[in-house]
N, C-alpha and C positions, 0 to 999 in steps of 0.2 A: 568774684563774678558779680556784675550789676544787670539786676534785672527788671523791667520798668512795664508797667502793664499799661497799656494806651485802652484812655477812657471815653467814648463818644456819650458830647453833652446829651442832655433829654433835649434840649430845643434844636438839634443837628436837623438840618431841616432834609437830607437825603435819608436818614434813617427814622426820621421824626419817633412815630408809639413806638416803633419794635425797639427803641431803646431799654424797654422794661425785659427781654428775654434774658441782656445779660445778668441781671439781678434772679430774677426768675429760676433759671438754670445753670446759675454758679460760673459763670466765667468770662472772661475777658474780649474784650475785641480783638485784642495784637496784644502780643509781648515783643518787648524789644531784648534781645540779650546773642550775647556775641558778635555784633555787626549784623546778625540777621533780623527781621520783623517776621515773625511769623503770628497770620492773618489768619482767625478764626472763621470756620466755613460760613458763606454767605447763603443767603436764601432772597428767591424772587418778590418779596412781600413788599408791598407797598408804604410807601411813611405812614399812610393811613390803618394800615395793619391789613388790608386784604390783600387777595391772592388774586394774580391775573389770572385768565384762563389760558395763555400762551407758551409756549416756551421761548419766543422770542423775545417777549414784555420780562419776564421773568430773571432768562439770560442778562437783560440788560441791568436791571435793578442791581442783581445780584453782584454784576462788576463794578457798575457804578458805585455800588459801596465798597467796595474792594479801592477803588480809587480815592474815593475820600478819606479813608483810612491811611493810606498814602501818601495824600495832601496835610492832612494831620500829624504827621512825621515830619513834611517837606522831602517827602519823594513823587514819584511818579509812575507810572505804571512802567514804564522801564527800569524801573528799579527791580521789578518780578522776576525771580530765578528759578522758583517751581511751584506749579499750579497742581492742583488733584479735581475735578468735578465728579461730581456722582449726579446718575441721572434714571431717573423710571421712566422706564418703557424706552430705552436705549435708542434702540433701531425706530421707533416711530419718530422720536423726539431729537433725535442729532442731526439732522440737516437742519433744522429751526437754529439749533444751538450755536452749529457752525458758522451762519449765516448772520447771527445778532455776532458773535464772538470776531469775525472777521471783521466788523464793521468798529468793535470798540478796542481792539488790542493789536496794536503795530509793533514792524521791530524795531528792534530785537527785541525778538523771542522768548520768554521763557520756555524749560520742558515744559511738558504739559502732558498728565496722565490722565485720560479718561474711561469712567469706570460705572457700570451700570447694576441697580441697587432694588428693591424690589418695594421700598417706601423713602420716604423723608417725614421727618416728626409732623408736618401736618398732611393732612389731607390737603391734595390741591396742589402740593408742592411737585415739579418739577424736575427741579438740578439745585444742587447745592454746589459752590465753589471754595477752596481753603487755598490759599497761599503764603510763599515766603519770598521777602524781599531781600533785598542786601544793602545797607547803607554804604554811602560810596566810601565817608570813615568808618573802619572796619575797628576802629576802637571804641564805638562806640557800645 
């Protein structure tokens, strides 16, 4: 079994500072192994390292880097076969969510489970998003 841990450079200019979290708290962006990419949960933080104050700003960041991670394999967001987002304050913040999400994610579809949390590691945070993809060589 080969298994390949996907590294975003420090000068990625979508994830620019929050590159130092993987170092910080011990893990990876993606691993690749079985034909799957499975994408460590994203957060709404800015390359600059702050926090919007939106759930729509936030939503998008957080895909957006889910996508670049993606590009960094040479996949695409259809490559997605199962999404999880965790989100505070559920019911105030899921129409926002919907709204940014319906704009950056077309089909086909992955599942998609959405599931509401009562923090995220910082203050300020939102939703956080994790997914898995499928490379279309499944030997990989």
């Amino acid at each position: 079994m080969t298994i390949h841990t996907v590294e975003v450079p420090e000068n990625n200019a979508v994830f620019g500072e929050t590159t130092n979290a993987f170092a910080s708290f011990g893990y990876s962006a993606a691993v690749r192994a079985h034909g799957l990419l499975f994408i460590a949960g994203t957060i709404g933080r800015r390359a600059d390292g702050t926090i919007p104050d939106t759930i729509e700003e936030q939503t998008e960041i957080a895909i957006r880097k889910i996508e670049e991670i993606l590009r960094m394999e040479n996949l695409d967001m259809s490559a997605l076969v199962d999404v999880t987002s965790y989100h505070v304050d559920i019911r105030r913040h899921l129409p926002g969510f919907i709204k940014a999400k319906q704009r950056l994610v077309e089909a086909p579809y992955p599942t998609w489970t959405i599931i509401g949390v009562s923090g995220l590691a910082s203050p300020g945070l939102l939703v956080e998003v994790r997914a898995t993809a499928a490379y279309p060589d499944a030997s990989r």
